[in-house]
N, C-alpha and C positions, 0 to 999 in steps of 0.2 A: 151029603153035599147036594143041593138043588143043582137041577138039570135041566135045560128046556127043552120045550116039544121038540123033535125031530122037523117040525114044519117051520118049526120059528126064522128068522130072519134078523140081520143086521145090516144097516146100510148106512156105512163111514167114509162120509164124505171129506175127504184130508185125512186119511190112514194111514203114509208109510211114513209116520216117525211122531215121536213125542205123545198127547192124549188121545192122539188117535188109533193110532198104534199099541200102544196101551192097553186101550180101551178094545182092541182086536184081540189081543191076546188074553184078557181077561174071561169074555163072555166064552170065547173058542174052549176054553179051558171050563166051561160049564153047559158046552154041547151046543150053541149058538152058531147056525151057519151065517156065512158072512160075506157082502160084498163091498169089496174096499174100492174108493175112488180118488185117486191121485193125482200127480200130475208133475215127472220128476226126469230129470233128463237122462240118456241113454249112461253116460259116464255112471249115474247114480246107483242105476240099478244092480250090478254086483253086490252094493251095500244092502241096498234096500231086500232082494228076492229071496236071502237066505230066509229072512223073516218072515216073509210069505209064505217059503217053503215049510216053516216049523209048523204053521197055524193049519197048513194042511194036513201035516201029518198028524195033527190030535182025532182025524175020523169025522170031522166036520164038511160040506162044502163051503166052497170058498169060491169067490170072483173077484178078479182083480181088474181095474181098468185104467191104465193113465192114460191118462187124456184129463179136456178141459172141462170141468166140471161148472162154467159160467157159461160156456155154448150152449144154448137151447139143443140145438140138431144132436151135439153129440150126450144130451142129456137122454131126451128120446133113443139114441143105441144102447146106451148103459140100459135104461129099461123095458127094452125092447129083450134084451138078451136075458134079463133078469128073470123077467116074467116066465120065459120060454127054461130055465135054469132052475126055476123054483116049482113049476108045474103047476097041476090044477090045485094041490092043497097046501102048498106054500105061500109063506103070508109075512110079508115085513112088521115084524116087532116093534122095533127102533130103529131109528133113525137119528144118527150126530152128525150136527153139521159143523167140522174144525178146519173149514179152510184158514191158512194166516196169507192173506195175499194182501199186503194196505201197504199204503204208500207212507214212507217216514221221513217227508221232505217240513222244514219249519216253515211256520206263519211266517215268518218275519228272518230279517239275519241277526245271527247269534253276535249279540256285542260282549263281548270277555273284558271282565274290568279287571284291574291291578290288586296283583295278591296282597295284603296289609302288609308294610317294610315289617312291623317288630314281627310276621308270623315268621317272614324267611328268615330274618336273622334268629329269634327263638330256635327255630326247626332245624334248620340248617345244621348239614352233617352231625343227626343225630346221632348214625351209627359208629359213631369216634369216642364218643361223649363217654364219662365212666355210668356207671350204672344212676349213684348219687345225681349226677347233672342232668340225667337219661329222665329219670321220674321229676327231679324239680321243674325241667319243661315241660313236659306231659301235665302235670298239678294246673301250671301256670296258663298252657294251653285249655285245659279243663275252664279255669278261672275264667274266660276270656269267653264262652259260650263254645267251645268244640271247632269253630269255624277255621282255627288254622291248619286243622288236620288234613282241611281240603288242600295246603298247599305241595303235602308229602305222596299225594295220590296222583295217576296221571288221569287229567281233567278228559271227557269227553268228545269227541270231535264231530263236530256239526261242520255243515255243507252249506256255504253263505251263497254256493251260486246258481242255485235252482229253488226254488219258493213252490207251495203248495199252490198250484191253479184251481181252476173249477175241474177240469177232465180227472183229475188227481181223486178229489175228492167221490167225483161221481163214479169212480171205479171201487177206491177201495168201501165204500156205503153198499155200492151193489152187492161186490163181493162178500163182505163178511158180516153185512146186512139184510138186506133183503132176499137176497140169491135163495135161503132154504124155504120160502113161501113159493115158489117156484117148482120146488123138487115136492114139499108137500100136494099143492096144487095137482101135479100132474100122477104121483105115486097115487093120490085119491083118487081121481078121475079114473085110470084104471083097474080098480077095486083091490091093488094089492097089498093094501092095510088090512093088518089081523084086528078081530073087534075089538081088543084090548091096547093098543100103541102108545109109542113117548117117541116124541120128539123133544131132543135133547140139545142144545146150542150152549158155545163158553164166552162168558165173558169175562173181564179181568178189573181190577181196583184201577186202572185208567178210563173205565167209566165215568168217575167222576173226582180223579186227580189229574190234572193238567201236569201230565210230563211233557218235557222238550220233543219236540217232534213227533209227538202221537197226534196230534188234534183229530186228521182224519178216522185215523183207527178207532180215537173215541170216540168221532162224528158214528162210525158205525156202531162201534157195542150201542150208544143211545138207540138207534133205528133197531140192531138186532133188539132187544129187551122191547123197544115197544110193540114187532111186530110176532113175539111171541106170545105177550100176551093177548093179544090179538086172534093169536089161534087156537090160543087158550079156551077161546069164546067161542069162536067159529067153527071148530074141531069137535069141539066135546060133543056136539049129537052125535059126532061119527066115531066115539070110542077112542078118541086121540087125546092124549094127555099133552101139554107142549109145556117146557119147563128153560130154565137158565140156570148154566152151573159157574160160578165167579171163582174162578181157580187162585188159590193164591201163587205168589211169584214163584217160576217153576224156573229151572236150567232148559230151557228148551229150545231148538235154534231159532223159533219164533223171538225170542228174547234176545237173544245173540247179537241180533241186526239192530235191534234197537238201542239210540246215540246213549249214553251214560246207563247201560245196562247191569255193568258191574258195581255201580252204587248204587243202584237198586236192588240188587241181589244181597249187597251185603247189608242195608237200611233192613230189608225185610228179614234178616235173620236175625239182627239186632230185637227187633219188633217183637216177632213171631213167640208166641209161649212156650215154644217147644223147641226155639234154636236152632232151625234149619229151615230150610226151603220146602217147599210142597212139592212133592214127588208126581210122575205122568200117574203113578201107580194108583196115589190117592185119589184124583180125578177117576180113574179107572173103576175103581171099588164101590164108589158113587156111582156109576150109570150103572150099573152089575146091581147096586138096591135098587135104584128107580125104573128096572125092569121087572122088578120081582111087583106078585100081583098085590100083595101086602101095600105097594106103593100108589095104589090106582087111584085115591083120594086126592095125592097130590099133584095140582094143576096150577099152572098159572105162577109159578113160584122160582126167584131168585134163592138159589141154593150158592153158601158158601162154602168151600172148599178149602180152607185153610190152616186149620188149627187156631184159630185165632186170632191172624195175624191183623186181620181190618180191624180188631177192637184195643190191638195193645200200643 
């Protein structure tokens, strides 16, 4: 089983839950010492610190910080402590940057137009129906283009009275855009990049599908992707590899909050080749190769993470 240096380094910025998380418990579990950066309220942490507590016990170090990880000031204490944590031959490996902080207000307000009369009357208390009537509307629902099934599902609930502003936007872009040129930026400057690095950032197939209430979130994966390749370029004299991983649809509470989540969970396992969802795991298993040295060629590159699922 590969093992890293004793000097190695991880630094997860959005660590206590889902691909970051994940992604902590993976590398720990292959000698990777690790400093997690969060940001979760006091109530949270019972749930959260057991998980901490395991990744400690594997014989690794570990740093944990909640706080604001968009603060500059409090960005400088995180590596102010880190540095002094990691010593003189301690050396940040990777770096993933999984904050989900984006605002999921719509462009516009959501106008709901009238379910088609024959879908309700067809559908309408199917669960009474004998089995014969059960399939001859399902056949006939078929016939019609699948469209009436949306009527037996509960629809979505979008927020008509708040609308995406400019401040909206220009937070969640910082956030889950620009924000790890930043942490890059300043992790160089004080030389705590090992000669070997990846920086590693997620993006998701709302890149370039217009779902209901993501615009800003995709405003941001567009900026994060271009300003990875960006470092792609910029980076590589100093040993930095910078990459994007497009996770496919994962059960994550990132997902959760997002309006008609659960028809998209279930479209992509319809999709998917493999009939399920993408696990934090499989994301996980991915950064765990693109740290190994075998990987060091790879720069500059949108990596899928799906099984599939963007091509079925």
């Amino acid at each position: 089983m590969h093992t890293f240096n004793s000097n190695d380094w991880a630094l997860i910025i959005g660590g206590s839950s889902g691909f970051g998380l994940a992604t902590a418990r993976k590398l720990t579990s292959h000698g990777m010492n690790l400093c997690i950066v969060h940001r979760d309220r006091r109530g949270a942490m019972s749930r959260i610190q057991p998980s901490f507590d395991a990744l400690i016990s594997r014989g690794v170090k570990v740093q944990t910080f909640n706080t604001d990880a968009l603060n500059p000031d409090k960005r400088k204490n995180i590596l102010d402590h880190l540095s002094e944590a990691m010593g003189e031959t301690g050396k940040i490996k990777m770096v993933l940057h999984s904050i989900a902080f984006g605002n999921l207000k719509l462009l516009a307000p959501f106008h709901a137009s009238e379910r088609p009369d024959e879908s309700k009357t067809m559908l309408a208390g199917l669960i009474n129906q004998s089995k014969t009537d059960l399939d001859a509307a399902v056949e006939k629902a078929f016939e019609l283009g699948n469209a009436p099934f949306h009527t037996i599902v509960k629809p979505p609930h979008y927020n008509n009275d708040r609308l995406l502003d400019k401040g909206d936007f220009e937070r969640t872009i910082h956030a889950m855009g620009s924000n790890i040129v930043e942490w890059v930026q300043d992790i160089l400057q004080r030389n705590l990049f090992a000669s070997d690095a990846r920086i590693l950032s997620l993006t998701s197939e709302g890149n370039a599908i217009a779902w209901r209430g993501y615009a800003a979130i995709s405003a941001a994966k567009a900026v994060l992707e271009s300003v990875s390749r960006s470092m792609a370029v910029e980076f590589a004299p100093y040993g930095i590899r910078s990459n994007i991983i497009q996770a496919g649809v994962t059960d994550t509470a990132a997902l959760k909050v997002i309006p008609g989540s659960e028809h998209i969970k279930a479209t992509a396992v319809l999709r998917n080749p493999f009939g399920r969802l993408t696990q934090p795991e499989d994301v996980a298993n991915v950064v765990f190769l693109l740290c190994m040295d075998e990987a060091a060629w790879i720069n500059g590159a949108l990596i899928c993470v799906d099984g599939g699922e963007r091509i079925a």
